[in-house]
N, C-alpha and C positions, 0 to 999 in steps of 0.2 A: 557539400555538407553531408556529414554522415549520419550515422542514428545515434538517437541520444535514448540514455536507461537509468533513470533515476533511482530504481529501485535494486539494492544488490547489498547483498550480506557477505560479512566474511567466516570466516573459524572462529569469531568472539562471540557469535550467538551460540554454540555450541550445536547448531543439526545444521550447520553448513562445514565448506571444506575452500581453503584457501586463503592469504592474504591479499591487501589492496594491490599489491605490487603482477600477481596471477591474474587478476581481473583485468589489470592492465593489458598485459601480454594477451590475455585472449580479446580484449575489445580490439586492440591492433587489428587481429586476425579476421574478426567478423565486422566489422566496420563500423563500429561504434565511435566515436568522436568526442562525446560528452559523456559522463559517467558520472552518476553519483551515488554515494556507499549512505548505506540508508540499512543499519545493522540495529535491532530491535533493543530500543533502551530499556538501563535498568532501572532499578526503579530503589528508592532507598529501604523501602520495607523487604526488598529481595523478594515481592511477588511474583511471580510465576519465574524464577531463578533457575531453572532446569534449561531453559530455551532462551536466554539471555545470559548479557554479561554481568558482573557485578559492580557495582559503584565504580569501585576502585581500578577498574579496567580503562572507566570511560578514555581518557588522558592519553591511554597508547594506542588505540585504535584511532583516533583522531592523528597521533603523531606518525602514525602508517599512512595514516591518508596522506599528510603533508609530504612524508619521505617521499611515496608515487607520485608527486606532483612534479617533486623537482627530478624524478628520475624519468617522467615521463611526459616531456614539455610541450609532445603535439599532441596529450589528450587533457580534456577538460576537465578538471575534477573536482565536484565537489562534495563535501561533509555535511550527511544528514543524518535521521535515524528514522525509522517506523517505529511509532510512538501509540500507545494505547493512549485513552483520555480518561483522565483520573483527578475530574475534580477534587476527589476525596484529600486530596495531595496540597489543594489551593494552590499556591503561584510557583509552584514545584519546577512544574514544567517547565513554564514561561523561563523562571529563574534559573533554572538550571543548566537546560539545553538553547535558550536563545540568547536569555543576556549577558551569558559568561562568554567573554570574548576568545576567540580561538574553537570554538565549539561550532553549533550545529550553524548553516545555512539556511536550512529547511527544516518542516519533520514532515513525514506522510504516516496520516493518520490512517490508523488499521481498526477491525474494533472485532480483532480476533475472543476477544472477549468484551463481555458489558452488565452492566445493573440493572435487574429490574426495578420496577416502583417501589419495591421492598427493600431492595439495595443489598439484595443478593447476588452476585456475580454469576453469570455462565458462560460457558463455551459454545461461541459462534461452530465451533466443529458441528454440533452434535443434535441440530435442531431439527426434530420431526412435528412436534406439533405448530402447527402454522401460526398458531396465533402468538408465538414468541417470536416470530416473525417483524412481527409491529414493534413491539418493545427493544429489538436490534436495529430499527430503522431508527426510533425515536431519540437512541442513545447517538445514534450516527449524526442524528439531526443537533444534538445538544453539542456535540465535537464541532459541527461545522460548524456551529452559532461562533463557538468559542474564539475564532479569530487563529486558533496557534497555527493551523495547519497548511499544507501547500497544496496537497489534494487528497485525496480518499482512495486507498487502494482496494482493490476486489469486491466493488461496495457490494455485488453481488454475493458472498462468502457465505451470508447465510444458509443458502441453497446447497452447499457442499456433500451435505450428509442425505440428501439425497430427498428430502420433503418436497410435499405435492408444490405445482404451481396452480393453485386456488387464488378465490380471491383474497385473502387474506396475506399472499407473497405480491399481489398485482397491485394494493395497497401499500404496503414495504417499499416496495421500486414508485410508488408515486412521490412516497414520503422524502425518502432520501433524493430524486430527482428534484422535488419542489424546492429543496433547501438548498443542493446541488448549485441552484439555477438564483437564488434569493442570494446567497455569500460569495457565486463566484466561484466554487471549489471545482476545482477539475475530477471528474470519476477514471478510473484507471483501469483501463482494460489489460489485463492481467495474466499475462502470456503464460506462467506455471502452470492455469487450470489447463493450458490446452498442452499440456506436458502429464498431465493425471489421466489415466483409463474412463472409457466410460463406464456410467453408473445407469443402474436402471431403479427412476425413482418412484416412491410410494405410491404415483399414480398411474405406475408401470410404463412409464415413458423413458426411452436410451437415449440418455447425453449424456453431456459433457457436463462436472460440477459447477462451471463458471467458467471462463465468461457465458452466461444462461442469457441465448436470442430474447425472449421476454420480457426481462429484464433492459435490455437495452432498446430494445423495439419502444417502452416506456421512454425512459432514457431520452428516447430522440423526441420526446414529444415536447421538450422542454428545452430553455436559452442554457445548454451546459455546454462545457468542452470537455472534451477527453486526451485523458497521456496512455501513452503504450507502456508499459514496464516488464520485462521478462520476467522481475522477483528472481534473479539468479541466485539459490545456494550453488552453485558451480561453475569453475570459471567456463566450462564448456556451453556452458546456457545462459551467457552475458547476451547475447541475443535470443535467445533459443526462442522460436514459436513467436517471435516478435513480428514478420508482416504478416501471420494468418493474425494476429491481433490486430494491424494495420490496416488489413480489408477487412476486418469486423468492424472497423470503426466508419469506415467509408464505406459501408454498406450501410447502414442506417447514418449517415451523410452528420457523424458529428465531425467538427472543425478541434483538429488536434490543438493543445495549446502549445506554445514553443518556451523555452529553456530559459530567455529570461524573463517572460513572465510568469512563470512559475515559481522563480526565485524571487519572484517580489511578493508573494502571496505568504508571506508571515508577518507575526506581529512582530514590529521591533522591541 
């Protein structure tokens, strides 16, 4: 058995490069086996439409995925998307991307952006004050409750832009562990971050944006399991940084989850 990468975008998000059919050709090469395309849904209001496709896309990307299927009969493939969570939407989701048949498989929930209490949106890029830290865990928490998702990708993201690890991020990684470990969601060690330069953050410490040791050190104190995903926009990074993510997981001894129970982990 080879490596499986649930997570992989194509040219229809618009800041990657390649179709299903390139990801194929390169998982051959790097010994990927199972592959699922997991390309960041639209959304009908056309919210953040700059890094996504639009409605009207959905249909062919899915039909690419099918084409790679039958062109490419010893790898595994299948149809998901990395999905914000957007109650706002009520059974959007659910309706849109699970129950219409021929659609998604899975989704992996992201929560590259979220609401505060006030139900103002921001960007998981760009957080320095620690205490919106808690309010991106809590959002994370309400996604998990929700049932739609398969697992949580980079639940660490918050940390990207470079904020202290105070207690107020060692709260964050409880939050999100607790909930992690209460639904059953897999947390996803997130092989791009270790594809990004280091940073030297607020509290003048040099690492890496995510996957953040502390973070997972947490992490392991709790009944979770963990999925590798490379997050390839390129077909050259279908594995890229995927077993130093492998011994980050086996290094704080979380038990990986495997392929088909992960695809059992949506709502029908």
């Amino acid at each position: 058995m080879g490596h499986s990468n649930f997570h992989t975008h194509t040219y229809h998000c618009r800041h990657a490069i390649g179709g299903p059919a390139d990801y194929c050709q390169a998982a051959l090469a790097q010994g990927v086996d199972r592959l699922g395309f997991s390309d960041h849904a639209p959304w009908p209001d056309g919210l953040w439409g700059k890094v996504r496709m639009p409605l009207d896309e959905l249909d062919a990307y899915f039909q690419e995925i099918r084409e790679a299927r039958a062109a490419f009969p010893q790898l595994e493939l299948h149809q998901g998307l990395e999905c914000e969570y957007r109650p706002d939407l009520g059974s959007f989701t659910h309706d849109a991307f699970l129950a219409s048949p021929g659609r998604c498989q899975y989704l992996v929930l992201a929560i590259h952006d979220y609401r505060d209490p006030q139900g103002e949106w921001h960007s998981s890029w760009h957080l320095h004050d620690t205490r919106m830290y808690l309010d991106y865990a809590r959002y994370a928490v309400a996604a998990m409750e929700s049932g739609l998702f398969a697992f949580l990708a980079h639940p660490d993201l918050f940390l990207v832009a470079g904020g202290a690890w105070d207690d107020n991020a060692r709260e964050a990684a409880r939050l999100i562990a607790r909930a992690a470990q209460d639904t059953q969601t897999p947390l996803e060690v997130n092989a791009a971050g270790l594809r990004r330069p280091f940073l030297t953050d607020d509290a003048g410490l040099r690492r890496r944006p995510f996957p953040y040791g502390g973070f997972w050190e947490i992490a392991a104190q709790y009944d979770v399991q963990a999925i590798v995903s490379s997050d390839a926009h390129d077909p050259k990074d279908v594995w890229g940084n995927g077993e130093e993510a492998e011994a980050l997981a086996r290094y704080f001894g979380l038990p990986l989850v495997a392929g088909e129970e992960l695809l059992s982990r949506r709502q029908p």
